[in-house]
PQR file with spaces between the fields and no chain letter, atoms N, CA, C, O and H, PARSE charges and radii, in Angstrom:
ATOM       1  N    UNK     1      78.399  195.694 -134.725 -0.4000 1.5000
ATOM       2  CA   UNK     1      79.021  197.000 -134.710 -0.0000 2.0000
ATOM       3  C    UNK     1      77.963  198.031 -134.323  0.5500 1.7000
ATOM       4  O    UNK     1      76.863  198.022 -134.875 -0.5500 1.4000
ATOM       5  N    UNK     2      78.270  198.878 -133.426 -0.4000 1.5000
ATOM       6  CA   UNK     2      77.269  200.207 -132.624 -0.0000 2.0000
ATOM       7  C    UNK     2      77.553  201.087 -134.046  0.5500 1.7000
ATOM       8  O    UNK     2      78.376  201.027 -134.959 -0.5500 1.4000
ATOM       9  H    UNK     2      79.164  198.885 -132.978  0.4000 1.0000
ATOM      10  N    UNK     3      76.286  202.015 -133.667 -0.4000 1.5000
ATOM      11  CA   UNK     3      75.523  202.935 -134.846 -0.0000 2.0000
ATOM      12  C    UNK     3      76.548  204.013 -134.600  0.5500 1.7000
ATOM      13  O    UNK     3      77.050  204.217 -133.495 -0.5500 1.4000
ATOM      14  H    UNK     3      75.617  202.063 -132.924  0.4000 1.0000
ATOM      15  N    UNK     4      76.949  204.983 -136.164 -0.4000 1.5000
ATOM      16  CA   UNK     4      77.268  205.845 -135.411 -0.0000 2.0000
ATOM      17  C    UNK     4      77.434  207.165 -134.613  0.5500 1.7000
ATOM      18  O    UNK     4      76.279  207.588 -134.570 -0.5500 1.4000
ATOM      19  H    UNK     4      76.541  204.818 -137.062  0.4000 1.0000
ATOM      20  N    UNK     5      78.069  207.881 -134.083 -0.4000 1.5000
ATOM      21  CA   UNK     5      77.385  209.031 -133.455 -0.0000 2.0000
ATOM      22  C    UNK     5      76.948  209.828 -134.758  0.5500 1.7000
ATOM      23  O    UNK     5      77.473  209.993 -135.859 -0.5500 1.4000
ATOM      24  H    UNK     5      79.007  207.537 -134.118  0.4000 1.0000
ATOM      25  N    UNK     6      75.512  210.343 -134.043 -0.4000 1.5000
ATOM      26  CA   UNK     6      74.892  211.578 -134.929 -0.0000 2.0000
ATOM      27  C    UNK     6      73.740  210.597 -135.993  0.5500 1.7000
ATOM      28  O    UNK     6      73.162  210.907 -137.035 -0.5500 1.4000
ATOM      29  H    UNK     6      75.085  210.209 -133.148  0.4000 1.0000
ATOM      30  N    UNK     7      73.741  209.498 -135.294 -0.4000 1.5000
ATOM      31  CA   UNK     7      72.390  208.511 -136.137 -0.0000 2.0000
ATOM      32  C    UNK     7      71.052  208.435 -135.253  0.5500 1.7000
ATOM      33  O    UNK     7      70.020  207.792 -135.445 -0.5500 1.4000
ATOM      34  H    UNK     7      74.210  209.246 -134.448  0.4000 1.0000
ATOM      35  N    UNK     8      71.412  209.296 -134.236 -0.4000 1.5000
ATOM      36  CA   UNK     8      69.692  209.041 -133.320 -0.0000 2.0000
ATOM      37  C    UNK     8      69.278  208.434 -132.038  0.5500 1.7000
ATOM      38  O    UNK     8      68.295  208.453 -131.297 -0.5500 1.4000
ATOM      39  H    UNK     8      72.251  209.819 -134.079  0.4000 1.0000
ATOM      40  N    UNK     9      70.692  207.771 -132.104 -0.4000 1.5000
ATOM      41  CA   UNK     9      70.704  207.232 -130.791 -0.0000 2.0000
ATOM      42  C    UNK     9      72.187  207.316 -129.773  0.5500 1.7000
ATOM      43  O    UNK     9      72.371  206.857 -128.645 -0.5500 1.4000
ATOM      44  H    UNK     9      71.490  207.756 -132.706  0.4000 1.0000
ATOM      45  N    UNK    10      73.089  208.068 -130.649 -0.4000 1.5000
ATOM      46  CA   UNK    10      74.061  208.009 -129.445 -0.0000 2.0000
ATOM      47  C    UNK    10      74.420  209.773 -129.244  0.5500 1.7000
ATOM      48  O    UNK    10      74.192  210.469 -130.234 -0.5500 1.4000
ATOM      49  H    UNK    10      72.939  208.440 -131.565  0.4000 1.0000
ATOM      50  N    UNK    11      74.793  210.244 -128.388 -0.4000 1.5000
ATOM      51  CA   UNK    11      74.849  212.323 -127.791 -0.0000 2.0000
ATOM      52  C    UNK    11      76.604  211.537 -127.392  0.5500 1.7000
ATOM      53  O    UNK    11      77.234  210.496 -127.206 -0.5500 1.4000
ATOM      54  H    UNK    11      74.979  209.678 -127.584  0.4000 1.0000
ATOM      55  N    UNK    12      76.644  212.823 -127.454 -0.4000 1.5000
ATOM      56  CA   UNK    12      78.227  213.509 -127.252 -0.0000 2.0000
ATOM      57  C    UNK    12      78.539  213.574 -125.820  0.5500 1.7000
ATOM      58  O    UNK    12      78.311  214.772 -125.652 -0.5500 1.4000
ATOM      59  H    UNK    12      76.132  213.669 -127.605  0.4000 1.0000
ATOM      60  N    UNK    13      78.874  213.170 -124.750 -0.4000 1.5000
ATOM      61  CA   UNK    13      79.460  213.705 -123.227 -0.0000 2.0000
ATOM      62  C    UNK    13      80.704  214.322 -123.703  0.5500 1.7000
ATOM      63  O    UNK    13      81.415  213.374 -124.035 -0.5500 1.4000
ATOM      64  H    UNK    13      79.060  212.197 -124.887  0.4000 1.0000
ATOM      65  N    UNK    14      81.105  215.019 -123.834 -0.4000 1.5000
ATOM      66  CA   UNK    14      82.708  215.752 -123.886 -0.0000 2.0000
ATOM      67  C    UNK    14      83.256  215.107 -125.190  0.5500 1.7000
ATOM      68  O    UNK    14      82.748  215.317 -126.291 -0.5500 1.4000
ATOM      69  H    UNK    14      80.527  215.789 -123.565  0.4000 1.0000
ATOM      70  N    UNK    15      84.537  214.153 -124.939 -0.4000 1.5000
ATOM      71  CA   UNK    15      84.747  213.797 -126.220 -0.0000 2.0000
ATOM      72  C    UNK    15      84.411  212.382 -126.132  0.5500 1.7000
ATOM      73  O    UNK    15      85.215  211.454 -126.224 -0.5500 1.4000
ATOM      74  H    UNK    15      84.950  213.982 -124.044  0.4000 1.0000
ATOM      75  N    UNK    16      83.348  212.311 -125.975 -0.4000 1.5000
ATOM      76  CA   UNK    16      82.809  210.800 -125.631 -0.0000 2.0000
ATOM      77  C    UNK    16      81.413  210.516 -126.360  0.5500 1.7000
ATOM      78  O    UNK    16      80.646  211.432 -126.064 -0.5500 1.4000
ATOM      79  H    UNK    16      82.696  213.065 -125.900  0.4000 1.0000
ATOM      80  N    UNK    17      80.812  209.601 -127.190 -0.4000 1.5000
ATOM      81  CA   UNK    17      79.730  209.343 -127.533 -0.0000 2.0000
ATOM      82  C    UNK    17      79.242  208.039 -126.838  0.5500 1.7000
ATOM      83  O    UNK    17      79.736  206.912 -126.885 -0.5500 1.4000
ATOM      84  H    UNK    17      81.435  208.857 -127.431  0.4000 1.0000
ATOM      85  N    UNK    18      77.866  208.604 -126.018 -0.4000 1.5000
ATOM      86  CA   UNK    18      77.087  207.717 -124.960 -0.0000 2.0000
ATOM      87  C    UNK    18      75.979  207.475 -125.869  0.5500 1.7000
ATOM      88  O    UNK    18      75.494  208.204 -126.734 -0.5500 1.4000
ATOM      89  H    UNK    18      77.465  209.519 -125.980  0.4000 1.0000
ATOM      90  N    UNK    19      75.679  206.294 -125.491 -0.4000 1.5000
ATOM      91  CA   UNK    19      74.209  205.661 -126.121 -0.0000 2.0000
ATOM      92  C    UNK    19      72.872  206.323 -125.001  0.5500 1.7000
ATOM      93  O    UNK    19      72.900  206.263 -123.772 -0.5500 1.4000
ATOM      94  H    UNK    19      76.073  205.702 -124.788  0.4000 1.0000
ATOM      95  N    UNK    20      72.361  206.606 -125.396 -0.4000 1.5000
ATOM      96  CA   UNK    20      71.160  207.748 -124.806 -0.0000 2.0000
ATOM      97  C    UNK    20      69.532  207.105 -124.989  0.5500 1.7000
ATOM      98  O    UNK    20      69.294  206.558 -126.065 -0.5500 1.4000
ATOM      99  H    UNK    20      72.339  206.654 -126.394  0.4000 1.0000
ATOM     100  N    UNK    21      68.685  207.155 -124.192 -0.4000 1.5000
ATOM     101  CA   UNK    21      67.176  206.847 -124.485 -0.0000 2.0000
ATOM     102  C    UNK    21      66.501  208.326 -124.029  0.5500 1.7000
ATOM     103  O    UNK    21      66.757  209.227 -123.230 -0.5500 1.4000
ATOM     104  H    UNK    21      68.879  207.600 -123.318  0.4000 1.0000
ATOM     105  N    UNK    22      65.139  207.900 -125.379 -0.4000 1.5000
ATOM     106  CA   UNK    22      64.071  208.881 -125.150 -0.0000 2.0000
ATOM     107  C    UNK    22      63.462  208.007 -124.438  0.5500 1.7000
ATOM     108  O    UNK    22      63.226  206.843 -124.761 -0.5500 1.4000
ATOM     109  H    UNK    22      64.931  207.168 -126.028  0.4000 1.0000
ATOM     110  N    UNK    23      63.075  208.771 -123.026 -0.4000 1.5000
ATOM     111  CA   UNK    23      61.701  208.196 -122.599 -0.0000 2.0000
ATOM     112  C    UNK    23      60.282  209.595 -122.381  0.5500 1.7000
ATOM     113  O    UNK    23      60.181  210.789 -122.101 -0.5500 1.4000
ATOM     114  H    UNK    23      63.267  209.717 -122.763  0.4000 1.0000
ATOM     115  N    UNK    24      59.374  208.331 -122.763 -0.4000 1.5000
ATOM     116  CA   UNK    24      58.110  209.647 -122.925 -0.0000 2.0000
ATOM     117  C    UNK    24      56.872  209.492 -122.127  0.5500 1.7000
ATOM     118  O    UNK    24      56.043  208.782 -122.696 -0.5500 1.4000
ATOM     119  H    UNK    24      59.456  207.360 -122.990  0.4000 1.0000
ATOM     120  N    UNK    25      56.486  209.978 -120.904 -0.4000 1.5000
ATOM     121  CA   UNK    25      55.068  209.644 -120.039 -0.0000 2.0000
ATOM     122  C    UNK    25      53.966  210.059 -120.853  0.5500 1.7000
ATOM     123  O    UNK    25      53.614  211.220 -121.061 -0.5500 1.4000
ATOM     124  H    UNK    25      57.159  210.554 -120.442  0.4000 1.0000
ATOM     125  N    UNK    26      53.374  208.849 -121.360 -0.4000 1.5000
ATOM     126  CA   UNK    26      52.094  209.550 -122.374 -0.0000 2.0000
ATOM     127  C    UNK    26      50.319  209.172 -121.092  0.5500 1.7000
ATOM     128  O    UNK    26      50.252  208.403 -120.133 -0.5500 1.4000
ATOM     129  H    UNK    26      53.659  207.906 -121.191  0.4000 1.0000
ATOM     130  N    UNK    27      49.883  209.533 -121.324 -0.4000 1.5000
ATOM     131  CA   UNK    27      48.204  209.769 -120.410 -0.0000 2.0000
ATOM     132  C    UNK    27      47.225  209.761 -121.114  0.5500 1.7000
ATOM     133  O    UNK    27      47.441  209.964 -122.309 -0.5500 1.4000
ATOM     134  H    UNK    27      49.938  210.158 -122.103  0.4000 1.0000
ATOM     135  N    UNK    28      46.087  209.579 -120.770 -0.4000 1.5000
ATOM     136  CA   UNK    28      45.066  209.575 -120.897 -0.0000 2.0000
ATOM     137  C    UNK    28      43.854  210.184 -119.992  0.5500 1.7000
ATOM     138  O    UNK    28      43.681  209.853 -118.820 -0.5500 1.4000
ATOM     139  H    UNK    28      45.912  209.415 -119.799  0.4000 1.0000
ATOM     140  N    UNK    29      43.089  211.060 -120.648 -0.4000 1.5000
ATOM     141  CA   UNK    29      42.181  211.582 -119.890 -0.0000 2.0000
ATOM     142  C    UNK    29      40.728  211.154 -119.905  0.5500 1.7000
ATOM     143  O    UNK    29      40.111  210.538 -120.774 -0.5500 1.4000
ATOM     144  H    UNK    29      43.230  211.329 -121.601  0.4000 1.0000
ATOM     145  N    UNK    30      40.300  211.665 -118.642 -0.4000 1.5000
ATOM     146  CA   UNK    30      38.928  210.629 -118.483 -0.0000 2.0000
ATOM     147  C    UNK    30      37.843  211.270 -119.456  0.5500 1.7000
ATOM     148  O    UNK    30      36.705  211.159 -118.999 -0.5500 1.4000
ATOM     149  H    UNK    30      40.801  212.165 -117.936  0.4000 1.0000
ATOM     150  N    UNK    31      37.920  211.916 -120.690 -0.4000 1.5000
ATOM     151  CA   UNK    31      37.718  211.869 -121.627 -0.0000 2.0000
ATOM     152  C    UNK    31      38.298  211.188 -123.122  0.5500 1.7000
ATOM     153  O    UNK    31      38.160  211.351 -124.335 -0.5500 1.4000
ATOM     154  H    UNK    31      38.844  212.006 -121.062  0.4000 1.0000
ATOM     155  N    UNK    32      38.788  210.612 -122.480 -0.4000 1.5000
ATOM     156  CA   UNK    32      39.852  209.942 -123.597 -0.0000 2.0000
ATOM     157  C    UNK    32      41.105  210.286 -124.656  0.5500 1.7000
ATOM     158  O    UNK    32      41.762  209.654 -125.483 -0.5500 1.4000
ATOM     159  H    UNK    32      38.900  210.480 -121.495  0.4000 1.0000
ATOM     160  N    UNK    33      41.051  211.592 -124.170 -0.4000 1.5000
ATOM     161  CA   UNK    33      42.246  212.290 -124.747 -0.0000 2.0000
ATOM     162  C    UNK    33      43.596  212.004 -124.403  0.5500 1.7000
ATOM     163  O    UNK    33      44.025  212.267 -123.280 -0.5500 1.4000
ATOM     164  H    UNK    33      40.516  212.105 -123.499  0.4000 1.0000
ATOM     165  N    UNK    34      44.461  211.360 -125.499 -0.4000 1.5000
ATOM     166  CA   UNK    34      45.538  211.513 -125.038 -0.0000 2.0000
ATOM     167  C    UNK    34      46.605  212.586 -124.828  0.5500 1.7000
ATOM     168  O    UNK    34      46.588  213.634 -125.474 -0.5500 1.4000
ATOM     169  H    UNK    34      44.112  211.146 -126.412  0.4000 1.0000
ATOM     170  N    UNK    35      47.268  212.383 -124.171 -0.4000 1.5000
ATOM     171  CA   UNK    35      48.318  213.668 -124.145 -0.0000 2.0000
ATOM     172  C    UNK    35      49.792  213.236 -123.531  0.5500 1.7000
ATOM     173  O    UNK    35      49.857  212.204 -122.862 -0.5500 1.4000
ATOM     174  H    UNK    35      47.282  211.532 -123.647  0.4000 1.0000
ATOM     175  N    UNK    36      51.113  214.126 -123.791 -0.4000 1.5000
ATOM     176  CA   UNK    36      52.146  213.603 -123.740 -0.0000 2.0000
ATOM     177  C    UNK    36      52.525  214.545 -122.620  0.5500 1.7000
ATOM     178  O    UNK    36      52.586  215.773 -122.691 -0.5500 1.4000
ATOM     179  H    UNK    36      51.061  214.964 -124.335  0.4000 1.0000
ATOM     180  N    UNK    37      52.845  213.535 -121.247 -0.4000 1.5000
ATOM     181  CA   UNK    37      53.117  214.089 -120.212 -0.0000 2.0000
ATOM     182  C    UNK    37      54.424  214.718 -119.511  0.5500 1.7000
ATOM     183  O    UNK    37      54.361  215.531 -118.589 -0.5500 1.4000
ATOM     184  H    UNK    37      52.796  212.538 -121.189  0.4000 1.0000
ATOM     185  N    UNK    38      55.847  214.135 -120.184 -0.4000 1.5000
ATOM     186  CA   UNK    38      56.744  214.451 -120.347 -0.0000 2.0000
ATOM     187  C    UNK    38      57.853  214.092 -120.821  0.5500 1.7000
ATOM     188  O    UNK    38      57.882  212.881 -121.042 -0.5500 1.4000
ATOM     189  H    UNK    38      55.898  213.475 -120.933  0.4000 1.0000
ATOM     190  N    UNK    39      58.872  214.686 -121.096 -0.4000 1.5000
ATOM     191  CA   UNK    39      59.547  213.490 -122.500 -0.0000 2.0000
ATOM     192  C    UNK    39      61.123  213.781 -121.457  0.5500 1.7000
ATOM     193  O    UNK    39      61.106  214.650 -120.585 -0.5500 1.4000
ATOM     194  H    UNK    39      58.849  215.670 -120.917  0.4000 1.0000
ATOM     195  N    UNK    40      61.972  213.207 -121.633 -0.4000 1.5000
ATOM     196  CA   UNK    40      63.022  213.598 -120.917 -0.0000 2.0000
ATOM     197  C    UNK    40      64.664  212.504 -121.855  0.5500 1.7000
ATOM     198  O    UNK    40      64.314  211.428 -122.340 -0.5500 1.4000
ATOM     199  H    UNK    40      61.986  212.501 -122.341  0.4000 1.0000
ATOM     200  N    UNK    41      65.806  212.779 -121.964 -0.4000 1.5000
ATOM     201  CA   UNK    41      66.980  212.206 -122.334 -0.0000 2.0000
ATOM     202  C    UNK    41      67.730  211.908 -121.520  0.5500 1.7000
ATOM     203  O    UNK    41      68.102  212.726 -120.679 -0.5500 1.4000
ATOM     204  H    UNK    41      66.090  213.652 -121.569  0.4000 1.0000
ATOM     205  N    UNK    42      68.186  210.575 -121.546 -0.4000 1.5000
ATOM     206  CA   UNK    42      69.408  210.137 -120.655 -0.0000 2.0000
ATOM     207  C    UNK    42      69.365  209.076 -120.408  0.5500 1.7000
ATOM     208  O    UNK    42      68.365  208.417 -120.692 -0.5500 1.4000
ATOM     209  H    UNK    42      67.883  209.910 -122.229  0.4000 1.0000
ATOM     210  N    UNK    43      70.670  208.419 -119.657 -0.4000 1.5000
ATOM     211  CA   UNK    43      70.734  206.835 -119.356 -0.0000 2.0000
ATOM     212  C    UNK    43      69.774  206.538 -118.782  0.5500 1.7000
ATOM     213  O    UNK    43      69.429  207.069 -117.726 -0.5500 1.4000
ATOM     214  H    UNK    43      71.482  208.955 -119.427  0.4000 1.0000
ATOM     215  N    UNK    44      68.936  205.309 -119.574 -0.4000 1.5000
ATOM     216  CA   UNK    44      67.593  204.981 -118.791 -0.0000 2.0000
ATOM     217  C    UNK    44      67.784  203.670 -117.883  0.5500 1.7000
ATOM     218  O    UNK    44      66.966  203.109 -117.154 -0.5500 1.4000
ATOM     219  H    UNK    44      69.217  204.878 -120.431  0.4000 1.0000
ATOM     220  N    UNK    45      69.531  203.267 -118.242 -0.4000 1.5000
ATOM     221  CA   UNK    45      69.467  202.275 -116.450 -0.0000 2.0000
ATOM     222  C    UNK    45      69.789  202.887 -115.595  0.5500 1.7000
ATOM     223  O    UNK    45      70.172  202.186 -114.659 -0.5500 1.4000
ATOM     224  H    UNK    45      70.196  203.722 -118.835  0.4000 1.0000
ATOM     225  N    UNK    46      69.839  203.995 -115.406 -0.4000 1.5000
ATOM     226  CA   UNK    46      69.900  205.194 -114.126 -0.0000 2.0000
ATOM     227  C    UNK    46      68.795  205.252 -113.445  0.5500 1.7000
ATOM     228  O    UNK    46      67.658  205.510 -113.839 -0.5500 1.4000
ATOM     229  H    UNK    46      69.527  204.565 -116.167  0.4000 1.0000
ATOM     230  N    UNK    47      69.266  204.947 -112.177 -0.4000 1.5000
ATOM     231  CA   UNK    47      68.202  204.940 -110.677 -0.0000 2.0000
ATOM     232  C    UNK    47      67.964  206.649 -110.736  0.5500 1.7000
ATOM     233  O    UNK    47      66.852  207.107 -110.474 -0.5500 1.4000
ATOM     234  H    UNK    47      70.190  204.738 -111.858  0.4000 1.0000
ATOM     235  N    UNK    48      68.795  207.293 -111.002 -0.4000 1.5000
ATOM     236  CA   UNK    48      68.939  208.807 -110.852 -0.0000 2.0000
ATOM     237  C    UNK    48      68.136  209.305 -111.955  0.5500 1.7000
ATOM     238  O    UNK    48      67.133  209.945 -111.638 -0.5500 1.4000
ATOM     239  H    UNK    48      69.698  206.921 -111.215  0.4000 1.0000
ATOM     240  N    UNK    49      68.435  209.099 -113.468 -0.4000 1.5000
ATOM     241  CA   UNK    49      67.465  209.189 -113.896 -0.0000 2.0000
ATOM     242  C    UNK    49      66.146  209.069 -114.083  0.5500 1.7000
ATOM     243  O    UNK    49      65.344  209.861 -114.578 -0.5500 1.4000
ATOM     244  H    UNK    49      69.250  208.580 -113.726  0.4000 1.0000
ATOM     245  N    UNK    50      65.999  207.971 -113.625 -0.4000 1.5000
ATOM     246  CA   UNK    50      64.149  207.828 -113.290 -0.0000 2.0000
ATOM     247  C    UNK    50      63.433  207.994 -112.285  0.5500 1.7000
ATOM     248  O    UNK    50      62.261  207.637 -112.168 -0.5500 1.4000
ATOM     249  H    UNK    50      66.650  207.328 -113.223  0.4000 1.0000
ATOM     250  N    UNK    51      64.423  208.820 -111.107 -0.4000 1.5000
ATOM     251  CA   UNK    51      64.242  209.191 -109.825 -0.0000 2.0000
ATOM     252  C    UNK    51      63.971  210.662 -110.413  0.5500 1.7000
ATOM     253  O    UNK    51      63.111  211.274 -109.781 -0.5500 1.4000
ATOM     254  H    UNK    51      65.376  209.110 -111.203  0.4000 1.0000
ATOM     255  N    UNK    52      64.396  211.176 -111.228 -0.4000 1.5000
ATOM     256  CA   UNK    52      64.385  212.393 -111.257 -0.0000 2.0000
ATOM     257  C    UNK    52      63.285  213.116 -112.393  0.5500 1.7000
ATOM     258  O    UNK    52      62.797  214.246 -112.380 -0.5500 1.4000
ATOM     259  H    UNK    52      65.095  210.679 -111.742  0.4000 1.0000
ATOM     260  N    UNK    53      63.084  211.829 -113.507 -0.4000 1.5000
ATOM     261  CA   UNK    53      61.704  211.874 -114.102 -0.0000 2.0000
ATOM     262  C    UNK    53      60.340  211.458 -113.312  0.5500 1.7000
ATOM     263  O    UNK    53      59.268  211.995 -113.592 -0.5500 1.4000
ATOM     264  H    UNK    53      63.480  210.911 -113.517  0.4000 1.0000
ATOM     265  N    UNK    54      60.420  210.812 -112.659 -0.4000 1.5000
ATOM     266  CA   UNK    54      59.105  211.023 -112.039 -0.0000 2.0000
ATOM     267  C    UNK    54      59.202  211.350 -111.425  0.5500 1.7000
ATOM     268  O    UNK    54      58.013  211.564 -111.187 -0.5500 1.4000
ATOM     269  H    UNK    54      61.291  210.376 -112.431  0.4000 1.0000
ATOM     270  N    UNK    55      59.862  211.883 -110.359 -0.4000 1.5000
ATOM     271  CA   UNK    55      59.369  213.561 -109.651 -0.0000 2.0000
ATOM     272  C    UNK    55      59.809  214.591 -110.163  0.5500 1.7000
ATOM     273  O    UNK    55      60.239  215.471 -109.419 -0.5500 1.4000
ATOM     274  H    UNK    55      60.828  211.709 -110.552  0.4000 1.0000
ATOM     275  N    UNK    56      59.823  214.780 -111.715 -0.4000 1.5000
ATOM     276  CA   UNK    56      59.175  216.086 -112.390 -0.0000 2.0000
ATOM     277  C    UNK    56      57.938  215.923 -112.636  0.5500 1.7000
ATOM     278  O    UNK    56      57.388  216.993 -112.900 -0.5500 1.4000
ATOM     279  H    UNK    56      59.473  214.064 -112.320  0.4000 1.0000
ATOM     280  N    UNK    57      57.117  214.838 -112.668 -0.4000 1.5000
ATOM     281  CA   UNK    57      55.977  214.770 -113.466 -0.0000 2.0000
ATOM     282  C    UNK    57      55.034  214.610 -111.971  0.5500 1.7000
ATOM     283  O    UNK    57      53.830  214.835 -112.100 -0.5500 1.4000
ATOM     284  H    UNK    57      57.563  213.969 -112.454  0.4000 1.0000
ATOM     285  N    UNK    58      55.435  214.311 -110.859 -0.4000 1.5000
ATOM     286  CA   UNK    58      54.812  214.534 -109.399 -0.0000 2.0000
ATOM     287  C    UNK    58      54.544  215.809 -109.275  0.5500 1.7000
ATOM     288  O    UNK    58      53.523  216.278 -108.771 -0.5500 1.4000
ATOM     289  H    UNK    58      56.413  214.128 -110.755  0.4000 1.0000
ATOM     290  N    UNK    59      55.661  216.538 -109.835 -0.4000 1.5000
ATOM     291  CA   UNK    59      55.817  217.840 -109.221 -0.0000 2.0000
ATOM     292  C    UNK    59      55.101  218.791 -110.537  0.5500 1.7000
ATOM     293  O    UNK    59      55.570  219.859 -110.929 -0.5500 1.4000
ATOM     294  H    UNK    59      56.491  216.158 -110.245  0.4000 1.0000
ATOM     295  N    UNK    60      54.148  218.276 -110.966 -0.4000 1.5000
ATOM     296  CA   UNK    60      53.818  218.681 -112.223 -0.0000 2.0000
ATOM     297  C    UNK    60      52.129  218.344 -111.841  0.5500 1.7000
ATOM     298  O    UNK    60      51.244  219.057 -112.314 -0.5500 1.4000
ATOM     299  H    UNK    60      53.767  217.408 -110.647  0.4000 1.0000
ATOM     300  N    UNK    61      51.827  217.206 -110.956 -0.4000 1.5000
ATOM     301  CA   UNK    61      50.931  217.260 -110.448 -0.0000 2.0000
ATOM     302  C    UNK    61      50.235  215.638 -110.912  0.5500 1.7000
ATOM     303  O    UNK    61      49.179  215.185 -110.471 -0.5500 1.4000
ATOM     304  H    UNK    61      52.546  216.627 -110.572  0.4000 1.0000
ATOM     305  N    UNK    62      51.001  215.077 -111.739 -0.4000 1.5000
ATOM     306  CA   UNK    62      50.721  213.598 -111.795 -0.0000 2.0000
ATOM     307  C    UNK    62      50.209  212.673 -110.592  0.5500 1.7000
ATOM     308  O    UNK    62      51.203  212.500 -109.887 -0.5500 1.4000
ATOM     309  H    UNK    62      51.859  215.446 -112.097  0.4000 1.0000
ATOM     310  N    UNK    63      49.504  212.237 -110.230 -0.4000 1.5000
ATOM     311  CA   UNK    63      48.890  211.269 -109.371 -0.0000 2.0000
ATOM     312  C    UNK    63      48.284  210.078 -109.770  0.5500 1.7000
ATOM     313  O    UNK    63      47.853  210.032 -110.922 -0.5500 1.4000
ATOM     314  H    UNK    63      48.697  212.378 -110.803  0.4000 1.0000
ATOM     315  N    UNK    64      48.172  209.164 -109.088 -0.4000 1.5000
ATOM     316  CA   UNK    64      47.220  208.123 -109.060 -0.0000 2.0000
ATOM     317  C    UNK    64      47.240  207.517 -110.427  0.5500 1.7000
ATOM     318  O    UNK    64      46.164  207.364 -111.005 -0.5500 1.4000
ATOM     319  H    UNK    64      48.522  209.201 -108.152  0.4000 1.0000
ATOM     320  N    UNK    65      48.565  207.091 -111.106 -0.4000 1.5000
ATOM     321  CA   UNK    65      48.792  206.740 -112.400 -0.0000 2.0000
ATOM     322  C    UNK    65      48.918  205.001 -112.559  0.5500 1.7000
ATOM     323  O    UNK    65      49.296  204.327 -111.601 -0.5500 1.4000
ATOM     324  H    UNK    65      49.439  207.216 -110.637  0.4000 1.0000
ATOM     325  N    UNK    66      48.599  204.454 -113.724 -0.4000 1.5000
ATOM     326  CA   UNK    66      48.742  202.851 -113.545 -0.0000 2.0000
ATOM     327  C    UNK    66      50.331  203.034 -114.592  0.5500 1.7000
ATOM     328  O    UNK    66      50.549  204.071 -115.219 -0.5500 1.4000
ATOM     329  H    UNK    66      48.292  205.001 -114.502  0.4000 1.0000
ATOM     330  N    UNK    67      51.415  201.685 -114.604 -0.4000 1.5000
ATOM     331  CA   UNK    67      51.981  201.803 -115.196 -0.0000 2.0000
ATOM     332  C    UNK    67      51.819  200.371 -116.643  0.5500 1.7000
ATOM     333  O    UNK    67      51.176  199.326 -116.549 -0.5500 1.4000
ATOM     334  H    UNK    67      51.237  200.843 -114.094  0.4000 1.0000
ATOM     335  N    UNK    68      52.577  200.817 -117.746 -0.4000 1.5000
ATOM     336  CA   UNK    68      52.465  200.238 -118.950 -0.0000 2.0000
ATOM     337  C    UNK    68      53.405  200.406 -119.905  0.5500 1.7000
ATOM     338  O    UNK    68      53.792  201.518 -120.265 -0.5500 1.4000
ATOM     339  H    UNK    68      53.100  201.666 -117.823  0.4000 1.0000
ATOM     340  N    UNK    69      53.944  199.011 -120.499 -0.4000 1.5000
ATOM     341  CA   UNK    69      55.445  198.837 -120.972 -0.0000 2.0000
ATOM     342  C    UNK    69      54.750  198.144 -122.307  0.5500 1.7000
ATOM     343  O    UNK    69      53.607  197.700 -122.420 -0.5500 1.4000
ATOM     344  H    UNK    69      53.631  198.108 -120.206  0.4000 1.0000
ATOM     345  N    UNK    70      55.713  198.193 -123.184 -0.4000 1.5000
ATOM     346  CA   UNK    70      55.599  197.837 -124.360 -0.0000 2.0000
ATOM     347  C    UNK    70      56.563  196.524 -123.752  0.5500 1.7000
ATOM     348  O    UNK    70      55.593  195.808 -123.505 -0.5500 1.4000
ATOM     349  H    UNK    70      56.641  198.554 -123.093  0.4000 1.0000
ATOM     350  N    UNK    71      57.102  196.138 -123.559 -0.4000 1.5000
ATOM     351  CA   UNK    71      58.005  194.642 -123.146 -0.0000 2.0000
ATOM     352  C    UNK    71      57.751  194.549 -121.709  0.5500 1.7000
ATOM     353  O    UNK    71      57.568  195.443 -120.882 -0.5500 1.4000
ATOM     354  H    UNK    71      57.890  196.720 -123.760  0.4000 1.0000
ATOM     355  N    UNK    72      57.785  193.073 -121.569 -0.4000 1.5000
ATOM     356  CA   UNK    72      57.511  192.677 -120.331 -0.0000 2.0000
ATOM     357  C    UNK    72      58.304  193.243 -119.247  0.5500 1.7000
ATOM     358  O    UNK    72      59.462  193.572 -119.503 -0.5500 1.4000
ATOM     359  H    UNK    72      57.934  192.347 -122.240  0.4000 1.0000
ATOM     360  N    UNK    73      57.791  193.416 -117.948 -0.4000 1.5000
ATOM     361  CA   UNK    73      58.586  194.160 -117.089 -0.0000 2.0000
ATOM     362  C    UNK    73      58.221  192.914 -115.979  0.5500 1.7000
ATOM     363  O    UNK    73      57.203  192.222 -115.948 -0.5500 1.4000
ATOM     364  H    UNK    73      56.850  193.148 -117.740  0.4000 1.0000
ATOM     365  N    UNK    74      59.463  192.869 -115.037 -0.4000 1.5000
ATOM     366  CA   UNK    74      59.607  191.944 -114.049 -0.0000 2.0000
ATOM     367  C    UNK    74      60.065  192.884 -113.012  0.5500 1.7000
ATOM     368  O    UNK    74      61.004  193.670 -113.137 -0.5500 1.4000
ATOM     369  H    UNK    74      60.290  193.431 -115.061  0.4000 1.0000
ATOM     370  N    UNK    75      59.101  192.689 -111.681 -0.4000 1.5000
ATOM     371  CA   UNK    75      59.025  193.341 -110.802 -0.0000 2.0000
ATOM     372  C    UNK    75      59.330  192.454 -109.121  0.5500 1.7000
ATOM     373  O    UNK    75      59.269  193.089 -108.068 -0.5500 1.4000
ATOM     374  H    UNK    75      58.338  192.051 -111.580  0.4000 1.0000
C-alpha cells in the first residue's frame, strides 16, 4: 500500500496526488568544501526534468563536473 498524501513523498497536481523526488547537485571545492549546488522537485523519470535541471546548474556556471550515484547506474 502507497504512503499517504502529505507524508513526504507524494504533492498534490490538481486533485491528484503524484509521487515526487528531491533531487540535490551537491560539489565539492578544490578546497574541500562542500556545498549544495541545486536542489529541484519533480518526476525524476522525466527526460524534461533532468533536461531542465542541468541546464539550470550550466546556466549557473557548473562545468567540468564528474558524476556520482548512491546505486548503481547503467549507462
Amino acid at each position: 500500500m502507497g504512503k499517504a498524501p502529505g507524508s513526504g513523498r507524494w504533492t498534490c497536481r490538481g486533485a491528484h496526488a503524484v509521487s515526487q523526488a528531491l533531487v540535490v547537485a551537491a560539489g565539492v571545492s578544490i578546497d574541500g568544501t562542500r556545498e549544495a549546488l541545486g536542489t529541484a522537485v519533480g518526476d525524476s523519470g522525466s527526460f524534461e526534468f533532468w533536461r531542465e535541471f542541468l541546464i539550470g546548474l550550466r546556466g549557473r556556471g557548473l562545468l567540468g563536473c564528474a558524476w556520482s550515484s548512491p546505486t548503481p547506474v547503467r549507462f
